[in-house]
DSSP file (Angstrom, degrees, kcal/mol; ACC not computed):
  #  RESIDUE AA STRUCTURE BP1 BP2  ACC     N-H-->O    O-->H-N    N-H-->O    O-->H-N    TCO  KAPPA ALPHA  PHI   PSI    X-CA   Y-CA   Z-CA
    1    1 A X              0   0    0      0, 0.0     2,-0.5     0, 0.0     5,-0.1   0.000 360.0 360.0 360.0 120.0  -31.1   13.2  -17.2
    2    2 A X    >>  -     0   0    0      1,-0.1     3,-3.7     2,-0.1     2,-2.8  -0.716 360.0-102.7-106.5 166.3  -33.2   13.5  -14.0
    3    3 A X  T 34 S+     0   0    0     -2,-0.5    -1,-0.1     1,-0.4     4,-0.1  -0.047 114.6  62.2 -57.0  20.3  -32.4   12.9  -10.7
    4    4 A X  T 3> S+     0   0    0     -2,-2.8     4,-0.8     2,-0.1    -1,-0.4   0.339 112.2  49.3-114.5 -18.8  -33.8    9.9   -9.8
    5    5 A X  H <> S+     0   0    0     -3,-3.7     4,-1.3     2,-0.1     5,-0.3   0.686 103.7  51.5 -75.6 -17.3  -31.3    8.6  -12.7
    6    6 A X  H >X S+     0   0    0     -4,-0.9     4,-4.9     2,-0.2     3,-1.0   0.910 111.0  49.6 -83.2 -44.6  -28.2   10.0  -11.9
    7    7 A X  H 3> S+     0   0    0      1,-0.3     4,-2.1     2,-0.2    -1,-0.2   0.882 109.6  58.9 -66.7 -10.5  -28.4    8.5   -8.0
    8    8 A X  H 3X S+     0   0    0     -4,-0.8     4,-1.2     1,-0.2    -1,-0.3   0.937 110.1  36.1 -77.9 -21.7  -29.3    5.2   -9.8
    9    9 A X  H <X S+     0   0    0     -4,-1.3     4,-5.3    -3,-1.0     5,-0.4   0.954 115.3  53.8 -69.0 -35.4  -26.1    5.1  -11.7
   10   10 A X  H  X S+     0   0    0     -4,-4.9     4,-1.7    -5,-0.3    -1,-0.2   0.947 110.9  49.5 -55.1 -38.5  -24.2    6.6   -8.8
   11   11 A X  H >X S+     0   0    0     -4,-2.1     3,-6.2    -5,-0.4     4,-0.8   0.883 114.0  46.2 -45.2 -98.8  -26.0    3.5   -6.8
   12   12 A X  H 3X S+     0   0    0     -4,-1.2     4,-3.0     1,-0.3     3,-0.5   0.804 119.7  38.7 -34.8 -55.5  -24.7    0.9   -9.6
   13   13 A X  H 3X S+     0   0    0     -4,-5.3     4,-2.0    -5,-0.3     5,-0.3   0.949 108.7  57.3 -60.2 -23.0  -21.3    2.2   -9.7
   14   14 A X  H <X S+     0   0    0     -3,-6.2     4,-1.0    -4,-1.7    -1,-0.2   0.900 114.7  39.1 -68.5 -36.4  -21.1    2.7   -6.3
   15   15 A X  H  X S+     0   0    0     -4,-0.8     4,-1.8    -3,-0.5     3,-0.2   0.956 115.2  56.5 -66.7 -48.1  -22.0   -1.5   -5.9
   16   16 A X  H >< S+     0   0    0     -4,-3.0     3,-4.4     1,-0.2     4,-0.3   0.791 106.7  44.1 -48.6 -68.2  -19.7   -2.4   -9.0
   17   17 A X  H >< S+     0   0    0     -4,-2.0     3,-1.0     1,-0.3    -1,-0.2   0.704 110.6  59.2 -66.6 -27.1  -16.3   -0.7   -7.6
   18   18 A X  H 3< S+     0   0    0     -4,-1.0    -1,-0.3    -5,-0.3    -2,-0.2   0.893 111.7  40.6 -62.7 -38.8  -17.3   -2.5   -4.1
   19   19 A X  T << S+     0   0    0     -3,-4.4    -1,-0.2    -4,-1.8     2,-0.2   0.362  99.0  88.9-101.0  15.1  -17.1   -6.0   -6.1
   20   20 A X    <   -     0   0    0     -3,-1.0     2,-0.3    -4,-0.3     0, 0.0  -0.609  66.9-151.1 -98.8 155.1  -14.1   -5.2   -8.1
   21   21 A X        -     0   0    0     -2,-0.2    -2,-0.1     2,-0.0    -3,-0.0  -0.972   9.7-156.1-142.9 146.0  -10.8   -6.1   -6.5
   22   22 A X        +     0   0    0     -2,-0.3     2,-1.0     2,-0.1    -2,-0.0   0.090  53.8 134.1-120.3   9.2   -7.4   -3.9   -7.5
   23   23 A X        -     0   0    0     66,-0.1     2,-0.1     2,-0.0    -2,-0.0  -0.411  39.9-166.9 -12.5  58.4   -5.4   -6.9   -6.5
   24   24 A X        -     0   0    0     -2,-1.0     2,-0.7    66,-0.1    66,-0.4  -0.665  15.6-144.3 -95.0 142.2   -2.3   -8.1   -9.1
   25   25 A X        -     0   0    0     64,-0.1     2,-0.3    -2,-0.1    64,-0.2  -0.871   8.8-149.8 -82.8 107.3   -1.0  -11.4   -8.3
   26   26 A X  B     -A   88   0A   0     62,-2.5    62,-5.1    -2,-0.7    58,-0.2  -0.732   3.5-160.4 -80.9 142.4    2.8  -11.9   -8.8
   27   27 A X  S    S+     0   0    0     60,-0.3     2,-0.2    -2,-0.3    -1,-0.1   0.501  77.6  54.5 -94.9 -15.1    3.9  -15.2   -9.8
   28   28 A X  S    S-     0   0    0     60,-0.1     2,-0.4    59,-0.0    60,-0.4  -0.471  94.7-107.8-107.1-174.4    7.5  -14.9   -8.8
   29   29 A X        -     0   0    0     -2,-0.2    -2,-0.1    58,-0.1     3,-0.1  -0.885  41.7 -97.5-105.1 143.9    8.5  -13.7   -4.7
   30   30 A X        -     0   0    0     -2,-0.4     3,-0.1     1,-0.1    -1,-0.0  -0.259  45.9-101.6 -72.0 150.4    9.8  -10.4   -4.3
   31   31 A X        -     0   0    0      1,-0.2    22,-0.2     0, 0.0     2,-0.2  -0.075  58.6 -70.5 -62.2 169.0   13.7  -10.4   -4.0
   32   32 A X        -     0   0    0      1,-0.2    -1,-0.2    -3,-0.1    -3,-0.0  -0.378  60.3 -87.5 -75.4 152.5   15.1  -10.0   -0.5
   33   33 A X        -     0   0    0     -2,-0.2    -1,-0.2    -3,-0.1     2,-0.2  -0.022  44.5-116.5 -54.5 147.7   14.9   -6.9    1.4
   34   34 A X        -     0   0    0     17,-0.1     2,-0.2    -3,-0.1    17,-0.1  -0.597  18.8-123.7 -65.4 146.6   17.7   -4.2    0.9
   35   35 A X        -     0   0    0     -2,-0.2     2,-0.2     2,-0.0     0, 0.0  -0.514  37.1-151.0 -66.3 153.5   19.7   -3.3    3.6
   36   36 A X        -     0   0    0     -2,-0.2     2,-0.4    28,-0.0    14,-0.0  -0.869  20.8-125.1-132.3 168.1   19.4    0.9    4.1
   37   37 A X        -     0   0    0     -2,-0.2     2,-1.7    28,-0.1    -2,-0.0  -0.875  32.9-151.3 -88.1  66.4   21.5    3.3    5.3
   38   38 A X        -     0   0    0     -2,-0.4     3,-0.1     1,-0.1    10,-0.0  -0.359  11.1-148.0 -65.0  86.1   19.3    5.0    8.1
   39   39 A X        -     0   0    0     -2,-1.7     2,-0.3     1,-0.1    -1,-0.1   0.393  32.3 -84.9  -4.5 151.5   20.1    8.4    8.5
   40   40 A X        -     0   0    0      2,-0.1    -1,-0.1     1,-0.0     0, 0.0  -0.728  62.0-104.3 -93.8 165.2   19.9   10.3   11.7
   41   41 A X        -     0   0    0     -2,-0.3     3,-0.1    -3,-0.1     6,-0.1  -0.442  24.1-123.4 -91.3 144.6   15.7   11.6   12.0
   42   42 A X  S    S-     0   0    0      1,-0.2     2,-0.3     2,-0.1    -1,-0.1   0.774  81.3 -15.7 -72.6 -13.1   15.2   14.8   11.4
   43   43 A X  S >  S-     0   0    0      3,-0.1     3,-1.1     0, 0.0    -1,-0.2  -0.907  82.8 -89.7-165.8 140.8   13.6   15.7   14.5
   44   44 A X  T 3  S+     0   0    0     -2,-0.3    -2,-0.1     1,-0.2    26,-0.0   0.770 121.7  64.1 -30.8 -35.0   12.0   13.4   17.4
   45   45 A X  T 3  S+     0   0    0     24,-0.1    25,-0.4    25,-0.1    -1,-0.2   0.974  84.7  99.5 -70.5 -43.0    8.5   13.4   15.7
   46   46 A X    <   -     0   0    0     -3,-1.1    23,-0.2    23,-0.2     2,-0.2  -0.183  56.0-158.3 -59.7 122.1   10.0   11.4   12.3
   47   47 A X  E     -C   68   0B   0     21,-5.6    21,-2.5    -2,-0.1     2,-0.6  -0.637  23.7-128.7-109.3 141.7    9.5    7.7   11.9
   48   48 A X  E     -C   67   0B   0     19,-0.2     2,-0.3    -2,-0.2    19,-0.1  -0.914  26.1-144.5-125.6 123.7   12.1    6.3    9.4
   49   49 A X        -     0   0    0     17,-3.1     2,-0.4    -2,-0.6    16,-0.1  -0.520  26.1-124.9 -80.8 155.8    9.2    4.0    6.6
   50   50 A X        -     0   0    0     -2,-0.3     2,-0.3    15,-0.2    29,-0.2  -0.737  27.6-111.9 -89.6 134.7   11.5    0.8    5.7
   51   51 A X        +     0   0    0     -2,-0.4     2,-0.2    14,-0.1    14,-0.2  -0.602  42.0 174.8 -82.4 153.8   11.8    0.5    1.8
   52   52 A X  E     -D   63   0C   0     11,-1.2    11,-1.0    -2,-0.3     2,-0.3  -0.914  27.8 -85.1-144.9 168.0   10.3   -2.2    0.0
   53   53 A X  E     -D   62   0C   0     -2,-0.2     2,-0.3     9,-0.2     9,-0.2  -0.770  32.7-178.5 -93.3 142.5    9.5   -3.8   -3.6
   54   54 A X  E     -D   61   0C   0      7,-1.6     7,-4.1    -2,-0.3     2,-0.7  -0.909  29.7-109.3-132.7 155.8    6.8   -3.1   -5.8
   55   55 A X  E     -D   60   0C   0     -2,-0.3     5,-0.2     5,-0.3    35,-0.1  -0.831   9.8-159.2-115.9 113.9    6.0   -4.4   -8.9
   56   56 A X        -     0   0    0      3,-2.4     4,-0.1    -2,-0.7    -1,-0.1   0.548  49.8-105.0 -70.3 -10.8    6.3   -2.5  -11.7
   57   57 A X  S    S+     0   0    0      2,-0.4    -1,-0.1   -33,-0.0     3,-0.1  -0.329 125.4  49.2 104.2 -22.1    3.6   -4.8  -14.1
   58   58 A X  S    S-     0   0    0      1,-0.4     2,-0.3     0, 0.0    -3,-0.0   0.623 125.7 -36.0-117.4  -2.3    7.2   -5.9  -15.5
   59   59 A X  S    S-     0   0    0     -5,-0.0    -3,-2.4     2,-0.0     2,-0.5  -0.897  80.0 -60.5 178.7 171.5    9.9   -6.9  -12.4
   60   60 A X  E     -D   55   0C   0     -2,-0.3     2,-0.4    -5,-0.2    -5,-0.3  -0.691  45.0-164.9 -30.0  93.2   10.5   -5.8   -9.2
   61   61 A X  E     -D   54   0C   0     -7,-4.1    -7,-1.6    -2,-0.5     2,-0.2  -0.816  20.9-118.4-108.6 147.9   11.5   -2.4   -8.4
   62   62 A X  E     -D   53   0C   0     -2,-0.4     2,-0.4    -9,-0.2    -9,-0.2  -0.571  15.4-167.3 -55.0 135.2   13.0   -0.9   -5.2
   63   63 A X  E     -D   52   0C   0    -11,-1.0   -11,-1.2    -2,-0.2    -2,-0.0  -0.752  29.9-134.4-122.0  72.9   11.0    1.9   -3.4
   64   64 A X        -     0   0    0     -2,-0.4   -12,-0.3   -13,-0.2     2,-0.1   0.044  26.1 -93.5 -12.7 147.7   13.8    3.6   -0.6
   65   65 A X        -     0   0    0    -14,-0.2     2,-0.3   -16,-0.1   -15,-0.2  -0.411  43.0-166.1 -67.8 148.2   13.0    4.2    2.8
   66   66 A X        -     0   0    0    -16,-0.1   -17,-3.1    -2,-0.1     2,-0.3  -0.961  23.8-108.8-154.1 161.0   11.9    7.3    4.0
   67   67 A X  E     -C   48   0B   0     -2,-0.3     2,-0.3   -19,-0.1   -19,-0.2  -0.590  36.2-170.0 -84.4 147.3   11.2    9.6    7.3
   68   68 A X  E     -C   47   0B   0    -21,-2.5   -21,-5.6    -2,-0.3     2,-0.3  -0.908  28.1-108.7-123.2 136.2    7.5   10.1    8.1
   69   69 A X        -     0   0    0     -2,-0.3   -23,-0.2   -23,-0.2   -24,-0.1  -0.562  42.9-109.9 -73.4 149.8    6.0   12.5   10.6
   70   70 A X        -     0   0    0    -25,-0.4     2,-0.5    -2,-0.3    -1,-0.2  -0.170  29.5-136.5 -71.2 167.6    4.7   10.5   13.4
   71   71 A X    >   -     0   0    0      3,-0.5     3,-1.3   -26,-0.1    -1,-0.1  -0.898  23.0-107.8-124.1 105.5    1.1   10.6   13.4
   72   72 A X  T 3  S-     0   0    0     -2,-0.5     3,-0.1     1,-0.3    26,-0.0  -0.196  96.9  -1.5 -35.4 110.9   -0.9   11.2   17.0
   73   73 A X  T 3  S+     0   0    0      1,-0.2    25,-2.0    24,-0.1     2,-0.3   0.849 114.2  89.2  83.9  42.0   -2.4    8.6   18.2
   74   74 A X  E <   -E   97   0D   0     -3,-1.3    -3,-0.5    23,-0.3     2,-0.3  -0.914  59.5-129.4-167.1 133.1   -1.7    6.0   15.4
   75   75 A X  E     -E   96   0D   0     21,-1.4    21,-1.6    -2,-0.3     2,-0.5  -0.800  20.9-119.3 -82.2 142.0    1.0    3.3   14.6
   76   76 A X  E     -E   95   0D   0     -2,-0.3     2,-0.4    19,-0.2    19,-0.2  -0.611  29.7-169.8 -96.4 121.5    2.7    2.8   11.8
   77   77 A X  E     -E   94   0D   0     17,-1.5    17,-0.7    -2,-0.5    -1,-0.1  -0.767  25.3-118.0-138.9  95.2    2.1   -0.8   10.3
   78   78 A X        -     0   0    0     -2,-0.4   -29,-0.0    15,-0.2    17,-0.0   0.423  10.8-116.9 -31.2 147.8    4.4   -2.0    7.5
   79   79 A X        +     0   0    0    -29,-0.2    13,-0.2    14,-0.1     2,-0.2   0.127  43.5 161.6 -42.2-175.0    3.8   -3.0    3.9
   80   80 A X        -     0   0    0    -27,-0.1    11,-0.8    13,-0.1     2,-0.6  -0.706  42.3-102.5 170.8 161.2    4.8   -6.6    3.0
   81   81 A X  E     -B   90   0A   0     -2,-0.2     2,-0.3     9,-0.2     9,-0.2  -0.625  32.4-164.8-100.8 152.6    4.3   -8.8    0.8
   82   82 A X  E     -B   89   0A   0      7,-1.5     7,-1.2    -2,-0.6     2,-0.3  -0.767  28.3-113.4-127.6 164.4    1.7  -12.0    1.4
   83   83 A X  E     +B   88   0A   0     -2,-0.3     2,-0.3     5,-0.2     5,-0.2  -0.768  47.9 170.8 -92.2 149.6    1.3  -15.4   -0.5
   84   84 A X  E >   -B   87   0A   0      3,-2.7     3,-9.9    -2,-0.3    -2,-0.0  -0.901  54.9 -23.7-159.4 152.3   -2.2  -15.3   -2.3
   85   85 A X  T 3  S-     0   0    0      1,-0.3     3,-0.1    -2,-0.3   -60,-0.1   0.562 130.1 -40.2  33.9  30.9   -4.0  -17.5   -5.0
   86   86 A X  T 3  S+     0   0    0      1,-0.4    -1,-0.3     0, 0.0     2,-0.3   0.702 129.7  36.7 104.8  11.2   -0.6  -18.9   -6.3
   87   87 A X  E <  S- B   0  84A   0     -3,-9.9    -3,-2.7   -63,-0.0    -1,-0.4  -0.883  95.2 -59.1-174.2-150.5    1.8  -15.6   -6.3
   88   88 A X  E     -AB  26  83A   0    -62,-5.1   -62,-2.5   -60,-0.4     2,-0.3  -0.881  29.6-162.3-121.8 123.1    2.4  -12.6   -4.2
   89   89 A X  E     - B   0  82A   0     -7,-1.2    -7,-1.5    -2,-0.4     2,-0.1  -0.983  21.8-133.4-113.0 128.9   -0.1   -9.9   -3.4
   90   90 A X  E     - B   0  81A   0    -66,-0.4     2,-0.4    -2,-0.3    -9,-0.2  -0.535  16.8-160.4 -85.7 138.5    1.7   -5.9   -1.9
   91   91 A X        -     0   0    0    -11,-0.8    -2,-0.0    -2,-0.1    -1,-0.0  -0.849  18.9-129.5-133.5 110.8   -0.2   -5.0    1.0
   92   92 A X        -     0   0    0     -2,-0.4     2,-0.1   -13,-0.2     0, 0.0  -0.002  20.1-107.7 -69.7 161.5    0.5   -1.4    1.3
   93   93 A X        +     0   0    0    -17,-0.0     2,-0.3     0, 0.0   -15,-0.2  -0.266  46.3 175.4 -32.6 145.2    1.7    0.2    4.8
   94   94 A X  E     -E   77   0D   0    -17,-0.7   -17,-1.5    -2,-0.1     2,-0.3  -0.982  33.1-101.6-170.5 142.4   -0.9    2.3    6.6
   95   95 A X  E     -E   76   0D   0     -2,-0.3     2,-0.4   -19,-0.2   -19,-0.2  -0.656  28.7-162.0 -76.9 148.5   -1.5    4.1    9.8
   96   96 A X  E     -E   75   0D   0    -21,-1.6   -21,-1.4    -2,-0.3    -2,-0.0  -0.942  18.5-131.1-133.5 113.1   -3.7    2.5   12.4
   97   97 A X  E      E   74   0D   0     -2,-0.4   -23,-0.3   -23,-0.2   -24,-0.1  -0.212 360.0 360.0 -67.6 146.1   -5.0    4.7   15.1
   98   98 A X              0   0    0    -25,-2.0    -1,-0.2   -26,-0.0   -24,-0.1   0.674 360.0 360.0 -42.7 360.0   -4.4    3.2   18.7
């Protein structure tokens, strides 16, 4: 294969995965949140993550909460669950730099 064919594939795959969406729609709403048991942090730097539900492809599961080191110069901005296209889409937690 020469190498003006492998970067075209890499091109075309590189486009497909761009127009592909890794989305599942849930049809029911995730149960209410759990109450937790917050611990005391282990140290000032640790940010205590909230548990949440994720969807196993067959129900709802529980994920616990858990401590995270803080991260310099970034905030922590929960997961949650959103309405989309007729069901429920996870939109994962993620750090956001200031």
């Amino acid at each position: 294969m020469s190498l003006k064919h492998l970067a075209a594939v890499a091109c075309a795959s590189l486009f497909l995965s761009l127009g592909c969406s890794t989305e599942v729609v849930v049809r029911s709403p995730p149960p209410a949140e759990r109450e937790e048991v917050v611990t005391a942090a282990p140290s000032p730097e640790h940010l205590w993550i909230k548990g949440n539900w994720h969807w196993s492809g067959r129900e709802y599961v529980w994920t616990p909460g858990r401590w995270e080191i803080r991260r310099a110069g970034a905030v922590w901005q929960a997961g949650r669950w959103r309405e989309s296209g007729g069901g429920w889409v996870w939109v994962e937690g993620r750090w956001i730099d200031r």
